[in-house]
N, C-alpha and C positions, 0 to 999 in steps of 0.2 A: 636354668641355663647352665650352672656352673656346680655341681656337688661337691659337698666340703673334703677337703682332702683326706688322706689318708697318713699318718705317720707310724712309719713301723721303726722300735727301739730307737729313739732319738737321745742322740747326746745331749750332753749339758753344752747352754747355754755360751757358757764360757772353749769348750772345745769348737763352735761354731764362730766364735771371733776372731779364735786364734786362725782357722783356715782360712777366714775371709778376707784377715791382717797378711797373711800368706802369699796368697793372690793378689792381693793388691799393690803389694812389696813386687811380686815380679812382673804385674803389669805396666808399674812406673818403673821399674829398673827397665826395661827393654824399650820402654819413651826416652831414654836418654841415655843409653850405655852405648851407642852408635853413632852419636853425634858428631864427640870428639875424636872417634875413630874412622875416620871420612876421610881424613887424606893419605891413611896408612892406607885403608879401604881402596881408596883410587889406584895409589902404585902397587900395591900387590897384583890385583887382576886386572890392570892394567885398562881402565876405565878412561875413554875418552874428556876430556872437557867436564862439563856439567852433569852428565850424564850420571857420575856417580851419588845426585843427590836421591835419584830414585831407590837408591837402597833405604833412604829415609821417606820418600812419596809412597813405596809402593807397599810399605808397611801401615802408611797415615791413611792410604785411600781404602785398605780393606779395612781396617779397624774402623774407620769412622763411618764406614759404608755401612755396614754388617750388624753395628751393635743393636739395632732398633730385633732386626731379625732375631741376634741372639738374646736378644730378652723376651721377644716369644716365643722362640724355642722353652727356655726357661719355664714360660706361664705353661706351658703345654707338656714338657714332658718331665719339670723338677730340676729344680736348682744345684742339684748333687752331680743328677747323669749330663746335664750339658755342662756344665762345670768341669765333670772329669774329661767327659769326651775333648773341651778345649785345653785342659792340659799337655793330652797325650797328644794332642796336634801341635800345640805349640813345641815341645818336648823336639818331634819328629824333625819339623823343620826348622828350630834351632839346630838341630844337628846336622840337616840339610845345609844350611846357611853355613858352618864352621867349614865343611867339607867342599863348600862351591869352586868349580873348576874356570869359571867363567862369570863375565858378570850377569848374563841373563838365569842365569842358573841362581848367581846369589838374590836378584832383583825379586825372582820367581818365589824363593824360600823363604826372603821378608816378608811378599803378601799373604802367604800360610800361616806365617807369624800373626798378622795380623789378624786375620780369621781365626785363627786360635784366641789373640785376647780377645776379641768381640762376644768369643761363646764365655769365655771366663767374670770378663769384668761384670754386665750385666745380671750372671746369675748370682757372682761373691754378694754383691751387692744386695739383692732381691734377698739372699738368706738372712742376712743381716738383717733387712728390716723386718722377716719374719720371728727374728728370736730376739728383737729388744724391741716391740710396738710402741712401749710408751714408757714413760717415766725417768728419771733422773740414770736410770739401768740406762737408756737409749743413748743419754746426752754421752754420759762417758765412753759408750762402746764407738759413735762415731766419731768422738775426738781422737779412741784409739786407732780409730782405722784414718785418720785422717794423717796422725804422727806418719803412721806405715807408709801413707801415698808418699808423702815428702822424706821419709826414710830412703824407699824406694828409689824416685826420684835422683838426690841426693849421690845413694850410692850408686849408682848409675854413671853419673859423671865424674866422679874418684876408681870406681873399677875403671872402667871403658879408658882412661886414661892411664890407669896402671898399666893393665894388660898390652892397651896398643903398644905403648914405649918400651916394654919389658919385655912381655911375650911375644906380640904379634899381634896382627887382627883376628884370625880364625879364633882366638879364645875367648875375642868378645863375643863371638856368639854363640860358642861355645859354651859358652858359663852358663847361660840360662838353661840348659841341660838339667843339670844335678839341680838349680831351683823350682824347674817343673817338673820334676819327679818328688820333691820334698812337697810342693805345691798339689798333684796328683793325692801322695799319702795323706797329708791334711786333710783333702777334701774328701776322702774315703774315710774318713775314721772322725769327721767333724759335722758337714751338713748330712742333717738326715734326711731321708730317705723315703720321701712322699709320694706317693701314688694318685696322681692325680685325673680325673675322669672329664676331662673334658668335653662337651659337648658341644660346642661353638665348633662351626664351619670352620678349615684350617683356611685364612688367608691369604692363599697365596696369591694372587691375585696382587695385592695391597703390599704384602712382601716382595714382590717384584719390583713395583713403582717407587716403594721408597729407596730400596737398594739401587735398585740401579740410578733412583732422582740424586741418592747423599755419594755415592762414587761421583758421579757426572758433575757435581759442587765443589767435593773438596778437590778433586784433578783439576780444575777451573783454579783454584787458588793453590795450590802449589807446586802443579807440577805443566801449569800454562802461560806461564812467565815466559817463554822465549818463543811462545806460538801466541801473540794477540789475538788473532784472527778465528782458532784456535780455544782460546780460553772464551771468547764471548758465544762461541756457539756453543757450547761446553753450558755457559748458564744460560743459557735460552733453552737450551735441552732439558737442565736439571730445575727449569721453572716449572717447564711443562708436564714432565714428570710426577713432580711437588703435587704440582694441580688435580692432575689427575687421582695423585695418590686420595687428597683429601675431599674430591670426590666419591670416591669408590668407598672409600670410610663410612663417606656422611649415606650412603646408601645401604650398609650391611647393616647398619647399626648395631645391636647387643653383638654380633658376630665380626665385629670390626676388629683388625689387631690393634689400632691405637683408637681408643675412644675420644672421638674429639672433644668432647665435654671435658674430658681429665685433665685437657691442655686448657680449655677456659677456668680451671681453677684457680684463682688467685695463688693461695699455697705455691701449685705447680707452675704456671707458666711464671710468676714471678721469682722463683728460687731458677728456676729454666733459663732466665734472662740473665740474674744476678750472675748467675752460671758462668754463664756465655762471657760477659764482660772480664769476671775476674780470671776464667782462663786463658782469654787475651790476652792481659795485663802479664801475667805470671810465666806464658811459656816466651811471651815478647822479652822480660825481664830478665830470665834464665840466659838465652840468646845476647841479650846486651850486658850480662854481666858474663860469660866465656868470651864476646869478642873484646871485653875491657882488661880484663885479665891476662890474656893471651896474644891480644896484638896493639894496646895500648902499653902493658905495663912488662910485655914480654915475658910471659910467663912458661912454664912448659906444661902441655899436657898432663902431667901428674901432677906439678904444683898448684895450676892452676883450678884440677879437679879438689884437691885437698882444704884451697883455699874459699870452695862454696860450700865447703861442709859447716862453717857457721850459720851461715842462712840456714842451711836445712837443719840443725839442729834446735834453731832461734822458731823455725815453725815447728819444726816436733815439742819444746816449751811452749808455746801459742794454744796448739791444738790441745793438751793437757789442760792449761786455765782453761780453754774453753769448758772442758770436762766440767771442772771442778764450780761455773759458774751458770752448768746449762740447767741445775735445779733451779735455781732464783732465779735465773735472765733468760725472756723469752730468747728465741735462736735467731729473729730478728733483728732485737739489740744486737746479735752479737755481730751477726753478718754486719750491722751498720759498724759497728767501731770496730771491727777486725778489718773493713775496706780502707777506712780514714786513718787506721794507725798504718798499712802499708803502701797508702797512698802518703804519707808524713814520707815513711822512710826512703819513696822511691824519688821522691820531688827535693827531699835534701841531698840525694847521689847526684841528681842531676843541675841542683847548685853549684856543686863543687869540684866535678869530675874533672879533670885537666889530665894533659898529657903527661906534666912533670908529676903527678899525684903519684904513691904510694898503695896498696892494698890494708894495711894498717890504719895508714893517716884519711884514708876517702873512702873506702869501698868499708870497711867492716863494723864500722857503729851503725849504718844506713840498713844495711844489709841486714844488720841482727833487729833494728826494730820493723822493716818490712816484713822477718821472718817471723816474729811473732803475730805479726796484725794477719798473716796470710790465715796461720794455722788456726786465729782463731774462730776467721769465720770458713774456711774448710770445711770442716766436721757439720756444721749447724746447717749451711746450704743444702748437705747434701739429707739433712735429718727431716727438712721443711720439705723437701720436695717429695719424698717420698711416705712422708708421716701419712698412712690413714687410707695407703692402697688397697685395695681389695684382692685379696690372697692371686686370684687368677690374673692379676693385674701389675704386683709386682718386679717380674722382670721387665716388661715393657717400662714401667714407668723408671727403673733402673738404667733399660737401653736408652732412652729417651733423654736422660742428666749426663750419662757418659757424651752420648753423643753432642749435647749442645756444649759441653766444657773443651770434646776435642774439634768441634769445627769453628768454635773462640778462639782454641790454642792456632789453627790454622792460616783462618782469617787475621786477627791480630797479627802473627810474625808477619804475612803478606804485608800488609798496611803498615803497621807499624816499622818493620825494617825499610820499606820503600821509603818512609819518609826521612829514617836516619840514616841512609846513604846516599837519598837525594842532600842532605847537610854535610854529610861526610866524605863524599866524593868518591865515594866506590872503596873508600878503604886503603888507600894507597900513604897515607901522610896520616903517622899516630894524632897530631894535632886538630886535624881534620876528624878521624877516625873518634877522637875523645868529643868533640862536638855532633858529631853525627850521635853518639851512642848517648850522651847528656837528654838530647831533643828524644831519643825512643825511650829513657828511662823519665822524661814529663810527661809524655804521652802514657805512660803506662800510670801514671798517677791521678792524670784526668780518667781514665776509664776505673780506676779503682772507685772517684769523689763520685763518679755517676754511678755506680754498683754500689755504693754506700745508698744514694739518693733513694735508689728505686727501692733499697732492702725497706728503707724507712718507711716506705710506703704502701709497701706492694705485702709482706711480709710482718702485719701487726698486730696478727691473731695472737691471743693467751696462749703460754705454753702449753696448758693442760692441751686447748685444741690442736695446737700446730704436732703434736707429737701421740695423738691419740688413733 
């Protein structure tokens, strides 16, 4: 069904890290370098009401739509060309986006963005696990890619609050410009260059269903909050769809673009889940630790972006021990005590979070041991789930981990912020606001102690297997 690839003049090992550390550095930088630039965002182009959160919807609905697609693309036409092809798109309407006249026009150029990382994140991904298969080489390249995410990440909310205060908003989208053309050259001169013959049915068919089933989901959770009525038909659609999809799967069989069997793999659907969970926890987290910062402790945009760089530097140390612990400790372990140590750190912020608190005295001891427990199981989640794909299989099962992290990250903010403004009163009284954000930063620490739970269980294969 499937003939083995083809590799013409392939780099080293280490130049295909470095591109896919690359890539993933601007696919988390563009997850959070818009955030905090939303209200510059509004009064520039003059965004009515709520309206201007779809510069952030309509970037979440095509990336989390798309990614299952672009990781088939990937299995089908090589990790190099759909990689570059979503460079040069994203590139295009970053540029788009800086330049927007209007807001439909800015709305329009975030979801190109987003189509752009959909083709990117899942093929980075996919090469990566083609150039470190197995061994103690594996553990360290995902811990380094995992640093990157939360690099990424990170600097995302320290730019994006520079620029908006400094410069303006058009720079914040701007910027990712000159990253996806460094991100382009990487990818040109790092993943090689596979010629792959595929011979399996293209499904599109099955491609249709899920795209349009995982749009019609995550629109439902974030951007149907002011339409009830609205958002429940939204998931009754994107049930049906779902259905359908895995239908028409279980019918093509060897020709299916997602094999259902690969999701019944312990391995996979259990690092799938642990997924799900800890991306909840973590973009709920992010969320409750800028609205604490920023309207609990009055911070400004820049300081407050400056002031999450410990965390993310506390996961970039995380992800490293991961490294250095993923020869001797299945990646199991590690997801289990990487949950539990950032479930500690997020459950003592929320002991102590007050209105009179400090960023010193209450946010940055919490913070830096959440940010290690994150980084450490980061790397290792993403190394189990994808450990032991079948070359033609790769991207899909890469689209497949992205996907379930960003419709965690989705669902989570929904759920998790409804509950800490059903405490906090919509935000209006710091005091209020400090207990509303206390109750979302426990919540994110029960979803960690259960994303520990399932790793222990779900996740207990021997390293040799889990990374073979």
């Amino acid at each position: 069904m499937f003939r083995k690839s083809i590799t013409r003049t392939p780099p080293g090992v280490g130049a295909t890290l470095a591109a896919v550390c690359v890539v993933q550095f601007l696919v988390s930088l563009d997850l959070s370098i818009v955030n905090i630039a939303i209200p510059y965002i509004a009064d520039g182009l003059g965004f009515d009401g709520a309206e201007v959160t779809w510069v952030v919807h309509a970037y979440a609905i095509a990336f989390g739509g798309l990614l299952l697609v672009g990781g088939m693309l990937a299995d089908r036409f090589g990790d190099r060309r759909v990689l570059i092809r979503g460079a040069i798109v994203f590139a295009v309407a970053s540029l788009l986006a800086g330049l927007a006249q209007t807001p439909i026009h800015l709305v329009a150029a975030r979801g190109l963005q987003g189509l752009g990382a959909a083709l990117m994140a899942p093929a980075a991904l996919a090469a990566l696990t083609a150039a470190f298969p197995a061994g103690p080489a594996r553990a360290r390249a995902f811990a380094v890619w995992g640093a990157m995410n939360a690099a990424g990440g990170a600097a995302g909310v320290v730019v994006g609050g520079v620029l908006a205060e400094l410069a303006g908003w058009r720079w914040v989208m701007l910027a990712n410009v000159p990253m996806a053309v460094v991100a382009l050259a990487f990818a040109r001169g790092g993943i090689p260059a596979v010629v792959r013959r595929d011979t399996r049915r293209p499904d599109l068919l099955g491609g249709l269903l899920v795209t349009a089933g995982a749009v019609a989901l995550v629109w439902s959770i974030v951007g149907g909050a002011t339409h009830p009525a609205a958002r429940f038909a939204a998931i009754a659609i994107a049930t049906l769809l779902l259905a359908a999809f895995v239908l028409v799967e279980r019918r093509r069989g060897a020709d299916a673009m997602l094999r259902l069997g690969l999701v019944a793999q312990r391995s996979v659907g259990g690092a799938n889940l642990c997924n799900l969970l800890i991306g909840a926890a973590m973009a709920s987290a992010f969320y409750f630790l800028s609205l604490t910062l920023q309207r609990v402790f009055q911070a400004g945009p820049a300081t407050a972006g400056l002031q999450v760089l410990p965390f993310a530097l506390a996961v970039v140390a995380g992800s490293v021990l991961a490294g250095r612990l993923g020869g001797s400790l299945r990646p199991g372990v590690l997801v289990t005590s990487g949950a539990f140590v950032t479930a500690a750190g997020f459950g003592g912020l929320a002991a102590i979070l007050t209105a009179d608190g400090t960023f010193v005295a209450t946010v940055l001891v919490p913070s830096l041991i959440a940010g290690a427990g994150f980084g450490m199981c980061l790397g290792p989640v993403v190394s189990v789930a994808t450990a032991g794909a079948a070359p033609h299989e790769r991207g899909v099962t890469s689209g497949l981990l992205s996907t379930s992290r960003q419709l965690g990250a989705a669902v989570g903010l929904a759920c998790l912020g409804a509950a800490a403004d059903a405490v906090g009163g919509g935000g209006a009284d710091p005091v209020a606001l400090a207990s509303g954000c206390a109750v979302g930063f426990l919540l994110c620490a029960v979803l960690l102690v259960v994303a520990g739970l399932l790793s222990a269980v779900l996740l207990r294969q021997p390293a040799a297997e889990t990374i073979a």
